[in-house]
C-alpha positions in Angstrom: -63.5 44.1 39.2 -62.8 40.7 40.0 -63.2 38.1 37.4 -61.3 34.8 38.0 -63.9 33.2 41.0 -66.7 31.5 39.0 -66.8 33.7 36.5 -67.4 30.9 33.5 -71.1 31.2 34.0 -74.3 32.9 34.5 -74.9 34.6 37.5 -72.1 35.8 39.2 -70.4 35.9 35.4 -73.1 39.3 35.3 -72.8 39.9 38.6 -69.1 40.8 38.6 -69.8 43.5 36.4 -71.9 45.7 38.5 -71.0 47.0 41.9 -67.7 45.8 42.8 -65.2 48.8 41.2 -62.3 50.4 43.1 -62.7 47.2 46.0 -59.5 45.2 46.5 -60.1 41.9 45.0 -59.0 38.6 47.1 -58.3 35.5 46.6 -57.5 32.1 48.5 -54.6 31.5 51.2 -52.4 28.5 51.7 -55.5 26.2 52.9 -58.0 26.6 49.9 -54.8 26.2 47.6 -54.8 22.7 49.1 -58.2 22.4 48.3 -58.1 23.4 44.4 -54.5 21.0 44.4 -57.2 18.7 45.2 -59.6 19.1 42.9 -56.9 18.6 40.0 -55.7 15.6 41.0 -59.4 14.1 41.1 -61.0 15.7 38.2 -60.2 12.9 34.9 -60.8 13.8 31.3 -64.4 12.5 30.4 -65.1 10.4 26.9 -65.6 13.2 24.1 -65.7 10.5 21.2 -68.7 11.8 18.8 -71.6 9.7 18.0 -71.6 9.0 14.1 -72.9 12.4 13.3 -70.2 14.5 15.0 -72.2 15.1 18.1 -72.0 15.1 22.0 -74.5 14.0 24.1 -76.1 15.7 27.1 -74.5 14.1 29.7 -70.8 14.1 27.8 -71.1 17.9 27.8 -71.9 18.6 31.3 -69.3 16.0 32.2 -67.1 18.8 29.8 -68.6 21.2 31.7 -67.6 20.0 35.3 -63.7 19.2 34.2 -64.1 23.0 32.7 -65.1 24.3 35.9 -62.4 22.1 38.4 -59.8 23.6 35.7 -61.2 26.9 36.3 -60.9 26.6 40.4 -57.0 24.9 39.4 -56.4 28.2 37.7 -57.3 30.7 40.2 -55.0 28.9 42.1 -52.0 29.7 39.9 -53.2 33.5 38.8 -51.9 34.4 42.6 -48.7 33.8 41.1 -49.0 36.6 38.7 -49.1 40.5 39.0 -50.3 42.3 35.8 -52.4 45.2 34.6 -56.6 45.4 34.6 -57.5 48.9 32.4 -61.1 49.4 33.0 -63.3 51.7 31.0 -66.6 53.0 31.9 -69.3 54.6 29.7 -72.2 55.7 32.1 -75.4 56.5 29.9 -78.6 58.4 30.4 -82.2 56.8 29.4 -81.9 57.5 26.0 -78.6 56.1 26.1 -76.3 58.6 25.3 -73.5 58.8 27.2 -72.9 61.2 30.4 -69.4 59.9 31.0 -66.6 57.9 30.5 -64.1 56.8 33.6 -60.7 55.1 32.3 -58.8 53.6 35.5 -55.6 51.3 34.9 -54.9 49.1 38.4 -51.7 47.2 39.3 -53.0 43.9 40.7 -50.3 42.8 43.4 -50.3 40.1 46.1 -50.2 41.0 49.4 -49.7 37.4 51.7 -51.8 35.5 49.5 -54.2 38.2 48.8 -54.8 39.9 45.6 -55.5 43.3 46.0 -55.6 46.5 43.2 -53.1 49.7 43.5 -54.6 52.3 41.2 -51.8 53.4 38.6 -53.7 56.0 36.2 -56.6 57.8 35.8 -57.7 59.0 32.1 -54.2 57.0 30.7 -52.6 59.1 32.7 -50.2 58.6 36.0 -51.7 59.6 39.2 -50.3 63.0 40.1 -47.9 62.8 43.7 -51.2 63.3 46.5 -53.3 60.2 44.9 -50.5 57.8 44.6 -49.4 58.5 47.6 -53.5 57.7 49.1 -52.3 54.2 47.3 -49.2 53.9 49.5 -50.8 54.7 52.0 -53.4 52.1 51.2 -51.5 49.2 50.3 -49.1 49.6 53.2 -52.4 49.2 55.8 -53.2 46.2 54.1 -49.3 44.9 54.6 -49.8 45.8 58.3 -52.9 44.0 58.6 -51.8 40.7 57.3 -48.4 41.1 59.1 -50.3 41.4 62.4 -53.1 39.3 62.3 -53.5 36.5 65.1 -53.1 32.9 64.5 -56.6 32.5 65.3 -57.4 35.0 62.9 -55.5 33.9 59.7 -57.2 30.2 60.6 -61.0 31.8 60.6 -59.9 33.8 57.2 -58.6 30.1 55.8 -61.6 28.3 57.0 -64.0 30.5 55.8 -62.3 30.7 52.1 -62.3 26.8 51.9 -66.2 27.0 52.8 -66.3 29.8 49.7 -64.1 27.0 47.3 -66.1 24.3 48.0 -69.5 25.9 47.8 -68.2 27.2 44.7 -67.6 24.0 43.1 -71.3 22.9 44.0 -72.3 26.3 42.8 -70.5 25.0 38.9 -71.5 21.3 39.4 -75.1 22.8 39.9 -74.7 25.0 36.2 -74.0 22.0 34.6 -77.3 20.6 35.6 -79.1 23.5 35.1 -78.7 24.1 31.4 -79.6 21.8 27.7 -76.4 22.0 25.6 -76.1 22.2 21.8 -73.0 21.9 20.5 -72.8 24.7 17.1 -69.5 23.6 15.9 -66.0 24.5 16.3 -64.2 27.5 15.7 -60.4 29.3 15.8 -60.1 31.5 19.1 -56.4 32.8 19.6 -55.0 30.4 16.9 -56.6 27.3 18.9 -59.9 25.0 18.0 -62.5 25.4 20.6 -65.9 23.1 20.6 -68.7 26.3 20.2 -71.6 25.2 22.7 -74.6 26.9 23.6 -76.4 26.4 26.9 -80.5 27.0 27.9 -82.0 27.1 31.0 -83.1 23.3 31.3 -87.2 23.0 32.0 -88.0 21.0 35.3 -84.3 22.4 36.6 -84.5 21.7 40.6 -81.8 23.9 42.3 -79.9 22.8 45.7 -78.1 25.9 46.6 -80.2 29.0 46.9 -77.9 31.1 44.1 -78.5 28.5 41.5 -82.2 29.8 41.2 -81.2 32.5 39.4 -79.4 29.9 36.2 -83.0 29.6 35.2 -82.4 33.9 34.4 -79.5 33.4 31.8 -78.4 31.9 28.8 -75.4 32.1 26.2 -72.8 30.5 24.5 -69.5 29.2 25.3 -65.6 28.5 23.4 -64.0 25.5 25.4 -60.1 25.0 23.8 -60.4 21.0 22.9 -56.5 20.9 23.5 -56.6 21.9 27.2 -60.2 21.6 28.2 -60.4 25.2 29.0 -62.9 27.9 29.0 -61.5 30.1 26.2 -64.2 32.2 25.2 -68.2 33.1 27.2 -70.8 35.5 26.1 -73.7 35.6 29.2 -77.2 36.9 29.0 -79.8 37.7 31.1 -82.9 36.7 29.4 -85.4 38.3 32.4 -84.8 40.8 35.2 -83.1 38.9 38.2 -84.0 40.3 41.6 -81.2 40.3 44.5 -81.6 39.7 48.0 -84.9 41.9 49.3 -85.2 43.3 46.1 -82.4 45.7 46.7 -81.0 45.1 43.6 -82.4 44.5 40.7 -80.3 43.0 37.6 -82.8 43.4 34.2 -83.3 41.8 31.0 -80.5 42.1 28.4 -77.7 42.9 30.7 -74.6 41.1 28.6 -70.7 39.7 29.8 -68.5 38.7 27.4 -65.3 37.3 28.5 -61.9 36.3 26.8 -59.1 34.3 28.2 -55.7 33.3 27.2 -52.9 31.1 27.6 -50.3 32.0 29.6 -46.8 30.0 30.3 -48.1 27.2 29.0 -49.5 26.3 32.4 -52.8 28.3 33.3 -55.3 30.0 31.4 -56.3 33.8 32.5 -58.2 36.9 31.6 -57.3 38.7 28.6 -60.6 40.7 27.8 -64.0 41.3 29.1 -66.9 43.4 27.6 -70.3 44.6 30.0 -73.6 46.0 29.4 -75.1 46.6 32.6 -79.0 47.7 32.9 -79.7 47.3 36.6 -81.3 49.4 39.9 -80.2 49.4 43.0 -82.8 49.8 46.4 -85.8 50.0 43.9 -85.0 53.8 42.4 -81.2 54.1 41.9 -80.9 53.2 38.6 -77.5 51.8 36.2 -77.3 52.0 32.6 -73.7 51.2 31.5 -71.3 49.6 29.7 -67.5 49.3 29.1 -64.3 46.9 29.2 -61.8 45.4 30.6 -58.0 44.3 29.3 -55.8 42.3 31.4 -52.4 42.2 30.4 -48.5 41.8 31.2 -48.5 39.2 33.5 -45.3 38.5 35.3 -45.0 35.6 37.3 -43.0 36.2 40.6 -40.0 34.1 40.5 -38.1 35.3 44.2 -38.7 34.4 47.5 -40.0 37.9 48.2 -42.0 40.5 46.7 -41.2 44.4 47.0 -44.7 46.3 47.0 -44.8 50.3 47.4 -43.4 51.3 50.7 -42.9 47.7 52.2 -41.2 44.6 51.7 -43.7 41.7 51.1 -42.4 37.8 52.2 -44.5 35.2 50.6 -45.9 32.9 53.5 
C-alpha cells in the first residue's frame, strides 16, 4: 500500500487504503527528482506570527498548508533513499461487522533503478516457506531485467510521464488548500515535538480546477503540523458522504476513516511510521468492502554504497 504520494489529504489519503495491496509501489526517476529539488528551493517559510489572540488567519494557514505540501513532494524525494519494513494487517468483516478474516503480510520495500517496489517477507509473522520466496525472486529479478533493458526512448516516456504526475500533484495540494476553512484547536506533543492541531472543512462556494479536487468537498479532518520543521506529523481523514469513482465503478461511502503517523528520520526527512483504515466501500455497484486494519513502517536504512544487492541480482543505482 503506497502512502508517501499525496497522501497528507483527503482523497487519495482514503484512496490509498482500498485496492492497491500486493502491487509494487513506484516512485519518481532522476527527472521528477529534479523537479521536487525544485520545489524546495522555491517554497519560503510564510509569516506564522499570531494575531493578539493566538490565532492564524485563513490565508496564513493555507500558505502553512502549501509549504506542508512542497515539503511533502521534497520528502518522497529522499524516502527512495531508504529500504525498510511495511507490516500490513487486514481484518475483513461481514455486515454485521464481525470479522471473517484477518491477513498479516510484512514486505521488504527495496529500490530497484529508481523504483520502489515490495518483496513479500512473511505471511502470518511468519517467513515464507522455500516455493513462495522463491515466486518473489523470481519476481523482483523480472523487474531488474526490465529496467536493465529498457530503451532510451522508453526510460524518457516513463520520466516525462512521472514529471506530468509531480506537477499535477502539486496543483492537486495547492487546490486542498483552497478547498477547505481552517480552525486552528491548539497545539499538542506528537513524538516529543509541538505540532499546531488544525482542523479543516469543506469550504462553501469551493470552485475546483482539476477534476479530482471535486471530490475535497467529500472529506474532512484534522491535522498535526510539527512547528519546528513545518511538517505533516500527524492526519486523521474522513469521508463525510459516499464518493463515487469513475462510472460509478467504485463507490467509497460515508465514514470510511485514514489515520496517518509520520516520523523523523536522520534528521533530514520525515516518513511513515503508522497508519490506521476503515474502509466501507463497493466496487462495480455489488462487490462490496467492509474492512479495516494497519500499517507500521519501520527500520529504515538509508543506502550508503554505490550499489545495491537485491535477491538474485546486483542492483547499480543510475
Amino acid at each position: 500500500m503506497r502512502v508517501r504520494y499525496l497522501t497528507w489529504f483527503t482523497l487519495l489519503s482514503c484512496m490509498l487504503a482500498f485496492g492497491q495491496q500486493d502491487q509494487p509501489t513506484s516512485t519518481s526517476g532522476s527527472a521528477s527528482s529534479d523537479a521536487a529539488s525544485e520545489v524546495s528551493k522555491t517554497a519560503s517559510v510564510p509569516d506564522l506570527t499570531p494575531d493578539a489572540k493566538g490565532a492564524l488567519s485563513q490565508e496564513q494557514m493555507r500558505e502553512l498548508f502549501r509549504v506542508v505540501a512542497d515539503k511533502d513532494i521534497e520528502n518522497e524525494k529522499h524516502q527512495r533513499d531508504y529500504t525498510y519494513l511495511d507490516r500490513e494487517v487486514e481484518h475483513k468483516r461481514d455486515g454485521k461487522g464481525q470479522i471473517k478474516s484477518t491477513e498479516v503480510k510484512t514486505y521488504e520495500i527495496l529500490e530497484i533503478y529508481g523504483e520502489q517496489v515490495q518483496r513479500l517477507i512473511e505471511k502470518d509473522d511468519k517467513p515464507l516457506d522455500a516455493k513462495e520466496a522463491a515466486k518473489e525472486e523470481e519476481k523482483i529479478q523480472k523487474i531488474i531485467d526490465k529496467r536493465k533493458n529498457e530503451s532510451d526512448d522508453a526510460r524518457r516516456k516513463r520520466e516525462e510521464k512521472e514529471v506530468k504526475e509531480r506537477e499535477d500533484g502539486r496543483k492537486f495540494v495547492r487546490e486542498v488548500a483552497d478547498a477547505y476553512d481552517f480552525k486552528l484547536m491548539g497545539t499538542e506533543e506528537v513524538g516529543r515535538r509541538e505540532a499546531w492541531v488544525i482542523d479543516a472543512e469543506p469550504r462553501p462556494g469551493f470552485e475546483p480546477h482539476m477534476k479530482e479536487s471535486k471530490f475535497l468537498s467529500k472529506f474532512h479532518g484534522r491535522v498535526w503540523i510539527d512547528k519546528g520543521d513545518l511538517q505533516l506529523a500527524k492526519m486523521d481523514i474522513e469521508a463525510i458522504d459516499t464518493v463515487s469513482l469513475g462510472w460509478v465503478l467504485a463507490r467509497i461511502h460515508k465514514g470510511t476513516r485514514v489515520m496517518l503517523e509520520q516520523t523523523r528520520v536522520n534528521d533530514e526527512v520525515w516518513l511513515p511510521r503508522h497508519l490506521t483504515f476503515k474502509v466501507d466501500a463497493r466496487i462495480a455497484l455489488f462487490k462490496g468492502f467492509n474492512l479495516d486494519g494497519e500499517q507500521e513502517y519501520r527500520d529504515y536504512k538509508k543506502f550508503r554504497t554505490s550499489s545495491k544487492i537485491v535477491g538474485m541480482g546486483e542492483v547499480k543505482e543510475q
